[in-house]
N, C-alpha and C positions, 0 to 999 in steps of 0.2 A: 371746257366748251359747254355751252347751254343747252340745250335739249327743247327745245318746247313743241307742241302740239298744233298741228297746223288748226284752223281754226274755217272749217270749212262751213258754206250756208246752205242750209236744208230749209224747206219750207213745206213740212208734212212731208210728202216724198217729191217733192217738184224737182225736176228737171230743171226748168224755166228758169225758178226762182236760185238754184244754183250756181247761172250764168249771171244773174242779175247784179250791175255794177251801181246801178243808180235805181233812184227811184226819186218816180216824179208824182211830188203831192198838192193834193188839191188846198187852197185858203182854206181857214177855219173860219165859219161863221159866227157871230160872237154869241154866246153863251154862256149862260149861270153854270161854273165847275161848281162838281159834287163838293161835299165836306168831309174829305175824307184823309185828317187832320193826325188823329192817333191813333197809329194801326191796335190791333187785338194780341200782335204776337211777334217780336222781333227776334229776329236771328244773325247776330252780329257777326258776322265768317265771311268769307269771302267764297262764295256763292257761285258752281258753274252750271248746276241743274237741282230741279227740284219738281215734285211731284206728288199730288193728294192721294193715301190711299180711301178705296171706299169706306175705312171706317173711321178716318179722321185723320189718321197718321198723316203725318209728312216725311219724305224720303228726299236727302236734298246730300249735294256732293261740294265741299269744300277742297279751293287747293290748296294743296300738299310742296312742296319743292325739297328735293336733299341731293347732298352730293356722296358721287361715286369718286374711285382713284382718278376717272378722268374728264369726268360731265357732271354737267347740274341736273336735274333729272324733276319732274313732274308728275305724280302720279297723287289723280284725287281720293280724299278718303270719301267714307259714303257714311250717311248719319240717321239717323232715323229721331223726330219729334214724338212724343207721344199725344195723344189728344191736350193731357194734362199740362206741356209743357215740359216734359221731363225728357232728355236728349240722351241717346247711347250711339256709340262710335261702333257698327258694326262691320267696318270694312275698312283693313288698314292699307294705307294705297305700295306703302314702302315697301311692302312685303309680297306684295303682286311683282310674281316671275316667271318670266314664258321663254325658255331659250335662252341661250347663249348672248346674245345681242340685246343692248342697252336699248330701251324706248321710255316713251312720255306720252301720256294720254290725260287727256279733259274729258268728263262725260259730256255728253252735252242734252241726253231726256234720258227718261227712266219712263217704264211702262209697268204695273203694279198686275197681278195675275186678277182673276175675275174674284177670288176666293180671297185677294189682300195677304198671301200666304208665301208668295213669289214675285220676282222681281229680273226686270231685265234692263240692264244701265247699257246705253250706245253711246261709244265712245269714240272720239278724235284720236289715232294713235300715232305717230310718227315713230317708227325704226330703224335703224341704222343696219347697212347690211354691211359685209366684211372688208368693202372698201372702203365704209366712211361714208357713203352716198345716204340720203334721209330719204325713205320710202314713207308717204302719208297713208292710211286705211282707214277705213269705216269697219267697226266691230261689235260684237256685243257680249256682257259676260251676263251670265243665269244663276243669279242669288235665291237662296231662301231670304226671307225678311231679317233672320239674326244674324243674315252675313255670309254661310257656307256655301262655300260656290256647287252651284247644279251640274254635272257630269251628265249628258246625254245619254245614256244606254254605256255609262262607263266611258265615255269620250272624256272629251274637253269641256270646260265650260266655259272658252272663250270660243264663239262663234267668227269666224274669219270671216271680211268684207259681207258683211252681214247689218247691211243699213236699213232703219225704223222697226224693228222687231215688232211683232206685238201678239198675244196670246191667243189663243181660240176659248170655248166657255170651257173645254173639260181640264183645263187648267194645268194639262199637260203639253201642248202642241200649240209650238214656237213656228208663225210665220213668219218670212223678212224677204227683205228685197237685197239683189245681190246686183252688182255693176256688172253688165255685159256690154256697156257703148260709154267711151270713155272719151273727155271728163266728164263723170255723172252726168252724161246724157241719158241715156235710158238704163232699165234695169229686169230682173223678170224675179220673179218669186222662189224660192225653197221653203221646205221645213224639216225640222227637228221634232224629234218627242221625246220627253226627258226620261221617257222610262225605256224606251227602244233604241232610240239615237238617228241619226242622221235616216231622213224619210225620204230626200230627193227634191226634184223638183213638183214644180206646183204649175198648172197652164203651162206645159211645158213648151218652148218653140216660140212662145207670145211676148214681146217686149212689150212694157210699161213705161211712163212718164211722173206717176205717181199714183199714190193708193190713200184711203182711210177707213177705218173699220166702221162696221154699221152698228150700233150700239147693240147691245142685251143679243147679238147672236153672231155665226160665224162666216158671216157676210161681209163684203169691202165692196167700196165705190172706187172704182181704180181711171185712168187715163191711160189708153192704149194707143201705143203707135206704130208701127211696123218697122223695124230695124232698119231699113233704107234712108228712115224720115223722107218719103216721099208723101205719103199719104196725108190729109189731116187727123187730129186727134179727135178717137172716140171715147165717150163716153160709157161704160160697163159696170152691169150689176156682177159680182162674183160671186157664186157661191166656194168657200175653201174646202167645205167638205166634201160635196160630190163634185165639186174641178166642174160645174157648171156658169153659163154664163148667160147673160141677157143685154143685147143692144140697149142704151138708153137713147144715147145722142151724138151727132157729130158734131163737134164743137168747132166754132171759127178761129179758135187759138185758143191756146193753156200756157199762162205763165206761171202756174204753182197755184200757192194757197187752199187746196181742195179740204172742206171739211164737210162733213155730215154734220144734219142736226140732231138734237140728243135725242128727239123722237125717229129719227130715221126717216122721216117722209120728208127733206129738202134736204138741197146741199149746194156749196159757196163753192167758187172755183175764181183767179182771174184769168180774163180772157187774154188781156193784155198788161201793160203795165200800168194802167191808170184805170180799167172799167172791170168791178167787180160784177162776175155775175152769178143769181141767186135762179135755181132750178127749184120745181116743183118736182118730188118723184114718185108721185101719186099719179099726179096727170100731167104728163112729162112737157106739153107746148106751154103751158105757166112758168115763164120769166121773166123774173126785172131785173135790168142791169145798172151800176151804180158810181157814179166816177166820185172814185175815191183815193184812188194812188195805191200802190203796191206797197201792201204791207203783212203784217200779221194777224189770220181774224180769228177769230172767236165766239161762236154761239152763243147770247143769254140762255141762262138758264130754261125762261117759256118761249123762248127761240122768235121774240117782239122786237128783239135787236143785237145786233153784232158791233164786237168789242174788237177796237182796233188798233194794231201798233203800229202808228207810222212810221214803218221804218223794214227791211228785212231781219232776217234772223241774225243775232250774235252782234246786232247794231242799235243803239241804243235810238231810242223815240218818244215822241208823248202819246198819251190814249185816251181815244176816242169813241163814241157812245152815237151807233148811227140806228135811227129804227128804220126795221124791215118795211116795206109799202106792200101793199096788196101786187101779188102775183098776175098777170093779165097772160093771154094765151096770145103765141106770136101767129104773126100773120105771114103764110108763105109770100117769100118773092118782095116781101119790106122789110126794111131794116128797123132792127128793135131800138127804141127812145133809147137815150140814155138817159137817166136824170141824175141829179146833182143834189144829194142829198146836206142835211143840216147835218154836222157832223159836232155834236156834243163835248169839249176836255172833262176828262176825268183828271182826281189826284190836281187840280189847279194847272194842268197842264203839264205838269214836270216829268221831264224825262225817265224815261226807265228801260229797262235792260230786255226783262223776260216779265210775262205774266200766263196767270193760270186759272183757273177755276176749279172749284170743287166737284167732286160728283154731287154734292145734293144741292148745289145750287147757292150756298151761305156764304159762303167764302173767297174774296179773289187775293191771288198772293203775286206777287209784283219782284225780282230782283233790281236794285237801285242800278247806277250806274256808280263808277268812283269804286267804292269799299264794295258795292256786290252782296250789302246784306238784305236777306229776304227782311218782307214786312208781309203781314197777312189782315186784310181788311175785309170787312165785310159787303157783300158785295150790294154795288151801290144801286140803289131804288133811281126811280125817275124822276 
Protein backbone atom coordinates (compact mmCIF):
# COMPACT_ATOMS: atom_id res chain seq x y z
CA UNK A 1 0.00 0.00 0.00
CA UNK A 2 1.31 3.67 -0.85
CA UNK A 3 1.13 6.09 1.74
CA UNK A 4 1.38 9.54 0.43
CA UNK A 5 0.79 13.02 2.10
CA UNK A 6 -2.30 14.74 1.48
CA UNK A 7 -1.23 17.86 -0.19
CA UNK A 8 -3.38 20.48 1.31
CA UNK A 9 -3.51 24.63 0.18
CA UNK A 10 -2.49 27.24 2.51
CA UNK A 11 -2.00 30.76 1.42
CA UNK A 12 0.02 32.35 4.37
CA UNK A 13 -2.65 31.44 6.84
CA UNK A 14 -5.92 31.85 4.61
CA UNK A 15 -8.85 30.34 5.16
CA UNK A 16 -10.37 31.62 2.03
CA UNK A 17 -7.65 30.42 -0.13
CA UNK A 18 -7.95 26.89 1.47
CA UNK A 19 -11.53 26.37 0.15
CA UNK A 20 -10.21 27.91 -3.23
CA UNK A 21 -10.99 25.32 -6.15
CA UNK A 22 -10.46 27.78 -9.11
CA UNK A 23 -9.07 30.69 -9.75
CA UNK A 24 -9.98 33.15 -12.12
CA UNK A 25 -7.11 35.20 -13.96
CA UNK A 26 -6.97 38.20 -15.58
CA UNK A 27 -5.38 38.46 -19.58
CA UNK A 28 -1.76 39.43 -19.71
CA UNK A 29 -1.02 42.50 -21.34
CA UNK A 30 1.80 42.11 -23.66
CA UNK A 31 5.17 42.78 -22.36
CA UNK A 32 8.93 42.59 -22.80
CA UNK A 33 9.82 39.19 -20.27
CA UNK A 34 12.86 39.70 -18.19
CA UNK A 35 16.08 37.68 -19.33
CA UNK A 36 16.38 35.54 -16.98
CA UNK A 37 18.01 32.73 -18.92
CA UNK A 38 20.89 31.02 -16.50
CA UNK A 39 19.98 30.82 -13.12
CA UNK A 40 23.16 31.66 -10.55
CA UNK A 41 22.57 28.17 -8.66
CA UNK A 42 20.78 24.85 -9.45
CA UNK A 43 19.55 22.31 -7.39
CA UNK A 44 18.68 19.18 -9.27
CA UNK A 45 16.38 17.18 -6.47
CA UNK A 46 13.07 16.95 -6.36
CA UNK A 47 12.18 19.83 -4.39
CA UNK A 48 8.94 20.11 -1.76
CA UNK A 49 10.02 23.53 0.08
CA UNK A 50 12.76 25.64 0.43
CA UNK A 51 13.65 28.74 2.14
CA UNK A 52 16.51 31.85 2.35
CA UNK A 53 18.31 31.90 5.49
CA UNK A 54 19.25 35.75 6.65
CA UNK A 55 22.86 34.94 5.95
CA UNK A 56 22.56 33.37 2.51
CA UNK A 57 21.88 29.75 3.32
CA UNK A 58 19.21 27.90 1.78
CA UNK A 59 17.27 25.28 3.53
CA UNK A 60 15.28 23.16 1.09
CA UNK A 61 13.40 19.50 1.54
CA UNK A 62 13.73 16.91 -0.99
CA UNK A 63 11.55 13.72 -1.30
CA UNK A 64 12.34 10.73 0.12
CA UNK A 65 10.13 7.44 -0.65
CA UNK A 66 11.07 3.69 1.12
CA UNK A 67 9.30 0.74 1.83
CA UNK A 68 8.14 -0.79 5.06
CA UNK A 69 6.89 -4.74 5.50
CA UNK A 70 3.58 -3.15 4.48
CA UNK A 71 3.53 0.47 2.65
CA UNK A 72 5.48 2.63 0.59
CA UNK A 73 6.03 5.41 2.83
CA UNK A 74 7.26 9.35 2.16
CA UNK A 75 9.20 11.15 4.41
CA UNK A 76 11.37 14.38 3.08
CA UNK A 77 14.84 14.75 3.87
CA UNK A 78 15.92 18.33 4.69
CA UNK A 79 19.30 19.82 3.23
CA UNK A 80 20.98 22.84 3.84
CA UNK A 81 23.05 25.02 0.67
CA UNK A 82 25.82 26.91 1.96
CA UNK A 83 26.23 30.40 0.45
CA UNK A 84 29.34 28.73 -1.42
CA UNK A 85 27.33 26.15 -3.04
CA UNK A 86 28.44 23.43 -0.82
CA UNK A 87 25.28 21.00 0.30
CA UNK A 88 24.99 18.88 3.57
CA UNK A 89 22.00 16.46 4.35
CA UNK A 90 20.99 17.34 7.86
CA UNK A 91 17.94 15.64 8.35
CA UNK A 92 17.31 12.00 7.46
CA UNK A 93 13.50 11.73 6.77
CA UNK A 94 13.72 7.67 7.08
CA UNK A 95 14.66 7.83 10.27
CA UNK A 96 11.83 10.25 11.59
CA UNK A 97 9.63 8.04 14.09
CA UNK A 98 6.69 9.04 16.22
CA UNK A 99 4.60 6.20 17.54
CA UNK A 100 3.49 2.99 16.68
CA UNK A 101 1.56 3.97 13.36
CA UNK A 102 3.06 4.17 9.85
CA UNK A 103 2.77 7.95 8.39
CA UNK A 104 4.16 10.12 5.26
CA UNK A 105 4.67 13.66 5.46
CA UNK A 106 5.83 16.53 2.62
CA UNK A 107 7.17 19.84 4.16
CA UNK A 108 5.58 22.22 2.63
CA UNK A 109 7.63 25.91 4.23
CA UNK A 110 10.20 26.27 6.58
CA UNK A 111 10.66 29.35 8.68
CA UNK A 112 14.45 30.23 9.74
CA UNK A 113 14.82 31.78 13.52
CA UNK A 114 15.60 35.58 13.51
CA UNK A 115 19.49 34.54 14.68
CA UNK A 116 19.64 31.80 11.18
CA UNK A 117 20.35 29.38 14.11
CA UNK A 118 16.95 27.61 14.14
CA UNK A 119 14.51 26.25 12.14
CA UNK A 120 10.85 25.26 11.86
CA UNK A 121 9.67 22.79 8.68
CA UNK A 122 5.50 22.62 8.61
CA UNK A 123 4.57 19.78 7.35
CA UNK A 124 1.72 17.74 5.41
CA UNK A 125 1.41 14.50 7.43
CA UNK A 126 -1.02 11.75 6.73
CA UNK A 127 -1.35 8.67 9.60
CA UNK A 128 -2.83 5.70 9.67
CA UNK A 129 -4.76 4.88 12.85
CA UNK A 130 -5.43 1.20 14.06
CA UNK A 131 -8.12 0.64 11.66
CA UNK A 132 -6.51 1.44 8.51
CA UNK A 133 -8.42 4.74 8.13
CA UNK A 134 -5.71 7.89 6.84
CA UNK A 135 -6.00 10.82 9.19
CA UNK A 136 -4.32 14.22 7.24
CA UNK A 137 -2.69 17.02 10.03
CA UNK A 138 -0.95 20.05 9.70
CA UNK A 139 2.51 20.02 12.04
CA UNK A 140 5.53 21.37 12.79
CA UNK A 141 9.12 19.95 13.73
CA UNK A 142 11.88 22.53 15.57
CA UNK A 143 15.31 21.88 14.16
CA UNK A 144 18.75 23.53 15.03
CA UNK A 145 20.27 24.33 11.58
CA UNK A 146 22.57 21.02 11.84
CA UNK A 147 19.50 18.88 12.10
CA UNK A 148 18.87 18.06 15.90
CA UNK A 149 15.46 18.31 16.56
CA UNK A 150 14.44 21.11 19.43
CA UNK A 151 12.41 19.40 22.50
CA UNK A 152 10.25 22.27 24.13
CA UNK A 153 11.15 22.51 27.85
CA UNK A 154 12.04 18.59 27.27
CA UNK A 155 8.83 17.85 25.24
CA UNK A 156 8.44 16.96 21.65
CA UNK A 157 9.82 18.49 18.99
CA UNK A 158 7.00 17.68 16.68
CA UNK A 159 4.42 20.22 17.42
CA UNK A 160 0.76 18.65 16.77
CA UNK A 161 -1.75 20.55 14.34
CA UNK A 162 0.40 23.31 14.60
CA UNK A 163 -0.12 25.26 11.21
CA UNK A 164 2.39 28.47 9.86
CA UNK A 165 4.72 28.52 12.76
CA UNK A 166 6.74 31.32 12.94
CA UNK A 167 9.36 32.67 15.61
CA UNK A 168 9.30 35.90 17.70
CA UNK A 169 12.99 38.14 17.92
CA UNK A 170 14.20 36.26 21.22
CA UNK A 171 14.58 33.44 19.12
CA UNK A 172 13.21 31.27 21.47
CA UNK A 173 9.18 31.54 21.25
CA UNK A 174 7.27 29.42 18.63
CA UNK A 175 3.86 31.08 17.54
CA UNK A 176 1.35 29.06 15.29
CA UNK A 177 -1.96 28.75 14.47
CA UNK A 178 -3.95 25.76 15.57
CA UNK A 179 -7.55 24.52 13.77
CA UNK A 180 -10.57 25.06 15.84
CA UNK A 181 -13.33 25.40 12.71
CA UNK A 182 -12.94 22.57 10.51
CA UNK A 183 -11.94 22.16 7.36
CA UNK A 184 -9.38 24.89 7.88
CA UNK A 185 -11.87 27.43 8.41
CA UNK A 186 -10.79 29.32 10.99
CA UNK A 187 -7.96 28.94 13.54
CA UNK A 188 -6.62 30.77 16.91
CA UNK A 189 -3.11 30.99 18.04
CA UNK A 190 -0.65 29.11 20.82
CA UNK A 191 2.80 29.06 21.66
CA UNK A 192 5.70 27.11 22.73
CA UNK A 193 9.14 28.25 24.11
CA UNK A 194 11.86 25.90 23.66
CA UNK A 195 13.42 26.49 26.84
CA UNK A 196 10.20 26.20 29.01
CA UNK A 197 7.75 24.21 26.79
CA UNK A 198 4.30 24.42 25.96
CA UNK A 199 3.07 28.34 26.99
CA UNK A 200 -0.81 27.93 26.07
CA UNK A 201 -2.75 29.96 24.16
CA UNK A 202 -2.18 33.34 22.71
CA UNK A 203 -5.84 35.86 22.25
CA UNK A 204 -7.32 33.39 23.85
CA UNK A 205 -11.31 32.85 22.83
CA UNK A 206 -10.44 34.86 19.35
CA UNK A 207 -10.66 32.99 16.06
CA UNK A 208 -8.58 33.91 13.15
CA UNK A 209 -8.79 33.56 9.30
CA UNK A 210 -5.15 34.31 8.77
CA UNK A 211 -2.07 35.92 10.21
CA UNK A 212 1.50 37.46 8.88
CA UNK A 213 4.30 38.68 10.86
CA UNK A 214 5.25 42.24 10.89
CA UNK A 215 8.99 42.35 10.04
CA UNK A 216 12.07 43.11 12.63
CA UNK A 217 9.48 42.77 15.60
CA UNK A 218 6.85 40.71 17.55
CA UNK A 219 3.95 41.93 15.81
CA UNK A 220 1.40 40.00 13.25
CA UNK A 221 -1.27 41.56 10.84
CA UNK A 222 -3.94 38.90 11.43
CA UNK A 223 -7.75 38.54 9.83
CA UNK A 224 -10.26 38.09 12.63
CA UNK A 225 -13.57 36.55 12.44
CA UNK A 226 -15.79 35.43 15.06
CA UNK A 227 -16.47 31.64 15.27
CA UNK A 228 -20.11 31.79 14.14
CA UNK A 229 -18.86 33.36 10.66
CA UNK A 230 -21.62 35.58 11.24
CA UNK A 231 -19.75 38.74 11.43
CA UNK A 232 -17.40 40.32 8.58
CA UNK A 233 -13.78 40.08 8.60
CA UNK A 234 -11.63 42.49 10.68
CA UNK A 235 -8.66 43.63 10.09
CA UNK A 236 -5.98 43.58 13.56
CA UNK A 237 -2.79 44.87 14.57
CA UNK A 238 -1.32 42.15 17.24
CA UNK A 239 0.85 42.69 19.60
CA UNK A 240 2.30 38.71 20.63
CA UNK A 241 3.91 39.84 23.41
CA UNK A 242 1.64 41.84 25.64
CA UNK A 243 -1.64 39.79 23.81
CA UNK A 244 -2.45 43.41 22.74
CA UNK A 245 -4.40 44.48 19.88
CA UNK A 246 -5.52 47.32 17.68
CA UNK A 247 -8.59 47.61 15.10
CA UNK A 248 -7.31 48.42 11.79
CA UNK A 249 -10.26 47.76 9.35
CA UNK A 250 -13.28 45.98 8.43
CA UNK A 251 -12.78 44.44 5.47
CA UNK A 252 -15.67 43.55 2.61
CA UNK A 253 -14.20 40.01 2.16
CA UNK A 254 -10.86 38.04 2.65
CA UNK A 255 -10.01 35.32 0.49
CA UNK A 256 -6.30 34.70 1.74
CA UNK A 257 -3.08 36.15 0.46
CA UNK A 258 -2.32 38.60 3.31
CA UNK A 259 1.32 39.78 3.42
CA UNK A 260 3.10 42.53 5.00
CA UNK A 261 5.52 44.68 3.36
CA UNK A 262 9.19 44.40 4.36
CA UNK A 263 9.02 47.89 5.77
CA UNK A 264 5.84 47.20 7.85
CA UNK A 265 3.81 50.15 6.80
CA UNK A 266 1.45 48.33 3.90
CA UNK A 267 -0.07 45.11 3.59
CA UNK A 268 -1.75 43.00 0.53
CA UNK A 269 -4.85 40.85 1.27
CA UNK A 270 -7.63 39.58 -1.56
CA UNK A 271 -10.83 40.59 -1.03
CA UNK A 272 -12.07 38.35 -3.40
CA UNK A 273 -11.11 36.07 -5.82
CA UNK A 274 -9.96 38.32 -8.67
CA UNK A 275 -9.51 41.95 -6.67
CA UNK A 276 -6.22 42.41 -4.89
CA UNK A 277 -6.33 44.86 -2.21
CA UNK A 278 -3.32 47.02 -1.03
CA UNK A 279 -3.72 48.92 2.43
CA UNK A 280 -1.78 51.75 3.74
CA UNK A 281 -1.01 51.15 7.71
CA UNK A 282 0.17 54.27 8.45
CA UNK A 283 -2.82 56.02 7.44
CA UNK A 284 -5.23 53.33 7.22
CA UNK A 285 -8.19 55.11 4.54
CA UNK A 286 -5.18 54.71 1.64
CA UNK A 287 -6.19 51.94 -0.70
CA UNK A 288 -5.95 50.62 -4.05
CA UNK A 289 -7.51 47.83 -5.16
CA UNK A 290 -6.17 45.63 -8.18
CA UNK A 291 -7.83 42.97 -10.45
CA UNK A 292 -5.49 40.59 -10.84
CA UNK A 293 -6.94 36.94 -10.12
CA UNK A 294 -6.05 34.85 -7.00
CA UNK A 295 -2.84 34.03 -6.70
CA UNK A 296 0.44 34.08 -4.87
CA UNK A 297 2.02 37.63 -3.89
CA UNK A 298 4.95 38.65 -2.99
CA UNK A 299 6.51 42.16 -2.02
CA UNK A 300 9.57 43.59 -4.00
CA UNK A 301 12.10 44.15 -2.21
CA UNK A 302 11.59 48.54 -2.11
CA UNK A 303 7.96 47.25 -2.08
CA UNK A 304 7.42 49.48 -6.03
CA UNK A 305 5.83 46.12 -6.92
CA UNK A 306 4.39 42.86 -6.28
CA UNK A 307 5.57 39.48 -7.55
CA UNK A 308 2.78 37.24 -8.63
CA UNK A 309 2.06 33.55 -9.01
CA UNK A 310 -0.76 32.95 -10.91
CA UNK A 311 -2.11 30.34 -9.59
CA UNK A 312 -2.72 29.01 -5.75
CA UNK A 313 -0.44 27.36 -3.60
CA UNK A 314 1.09 23.63 -4.53
CA UNK A 315 -0.24 24.64 -8.27
CA UNK A 316 1.90 25.43 -10.69
CA UNK A 317 1.62 29.20 -12.64
CA UNK A 318 3.56 31.77 -14.52
CA UNK A 319 4.98 35.15 -12.76
CA UNK A 320 4.12 38.16 -12.95
CA UNK A 321 5.73 41.63 -12.25
CA UNK A 322 2.64 44.28 -11.37
CA UNK A 323 3.76 47.89 -9.98
CA UNK A 324 2.11 49.34 -6.88
CA UNK A 325 0.02 52.80 -7.98
CA UNK A 326 -0.16 55.59 -5.63
CA UNK A 327 -2.41 54.79 -2.53
CA UNK A 328 -5.58 57.25 -2.57
CA UNK A 329 -7.86 57.54 0.55
CA UNK A 330 -11.39 56.02 0.15
CA UNK A 331 -14.34 57.94 0.23
CA UNK A 332 -17.21 56.87 2.73
CA UNK A 333 -20.59 55.56 1.24
CA UNK A 334 -18.55 54.89 -2.49
CA UNK A 335 -17.14 52.15 -3.72
CA UNK A 336 -13.43 52.05 -4.32
CA UNK A 337 -12.13 51.97 -8.36
CA UNK A 338 -10.98 48.91 -9.21
CA UNK A 339 -8.20 49.19 -11.61
CA UNK A 340 -6.72 46.88 -13.92
CA UNK A 341 -3.20 46.82 -13.71
CA UNK A 342 -0.34 46.03 -16.59
CA UNK A 343 0.77 42.89 -15.21
CA UNK A 344 4.59 42.28 -16.38
CA UNK A 345 5.83 37.84 -17.32
CA UNK A 346 8.78 37.06 -15.73
CA UNK A 347 11.28 33.95 -16.56
CA UNK A 348 9.41 34.33 -20.42
CA UNK A 349 6.44 33.30 -18.92
CA UNK A 350 6.98 29.75 -17.96
CA UNK A 351 5.52 28.03 -15.39
CA UNK A 352 6.70 27.41 -12.05
CA UNK A 353 5.87 25.70 -8.91
CA UNK A 354 6.99 27.77 -5.71
CA UNK A 355 8.97 31.02 -5.69
CA UNK A 356 10.71 33.12 -2.99
CA UNK A 357 12.76 35.91 -2.18
CA UNK A 358 15.69 36.76 -0.33
CA UNK A 359 15.91 38.65 2.84
CA UNK A 360 18.36 41.22 1.31
CA UNK A 361 16.52 41.63 -1.56
CA UNK A 362 19.33 39.88 -4.48
CA UNK A 363 17.92 36.86 -4.96
CA UNK A 364 14.64 35.15 -6.32
CA UNK A 365 14.45 31.29 -6.18
CA UNK A 366 11.79 29.74 -8.15
CA UNK A 367 10.76 25.63 -7.82
CA UNK A 368 10.22 24.18 -11.55
CA UNK A 369 7.43 22.20 -12.16
CA UNK A 370 8.11 18.37 -13.68
CA UNK A 371 11.52 17.32 -11.88
CA UNK A 372 10.86 20.28 -8.94
CA UNK A 373 14.41 21.54 -9.18
CA UNK A 374 15.10 24.81 -7.37
CA UNK A 375 16.96 27.54 -9.64
CA UNK A 376 17.95 30.62 -7.97
CA UNK A 377 18.16 33.90 -10.06
CA UNK A 378 18.76 37.12 -9.41
CA UNK A 379 16.20 39.05 -8.71
CA UNK A 380 14.94 40.92 -11.73
CA UNK A 381 15.29 44.89 -12.32
CA UNK A 382 12.61 46.62 -14.23
Amino acid sequence: MILRPARSVLLGLSAGCLLAALVLCCPLRKARAQQLDKPLQSIDEEITAFAFAPDGRIVYAVNRGFKTKKYDLEHDDIWISEANGKKKRIFQGDKFIRGDQPFTYAVDTFKWSPNGRLLLANLFTTTLDQTGKAEDSINTLILEDGGKEVRPGGTDSFLKNAADATWLLDNITVVYLTEVLKPKLLFSFKQTNISTGPAGNVFEGRTFLGADPVPRSDAAIAVERDRAMTGPPRLQHLDMVAQEDKEIATLDGYEGGLRVSPSGKKVLYFVDKEVLEIRDLETLTHIVRLRVGLGVPRWSPDESRILLKRAIEKKSGDLVSIDVPPLAAAVAGKAVSVLQPDMRPLLHGVTIREFAISPDGRFLGIIAPGKRNLLIFPFPAR
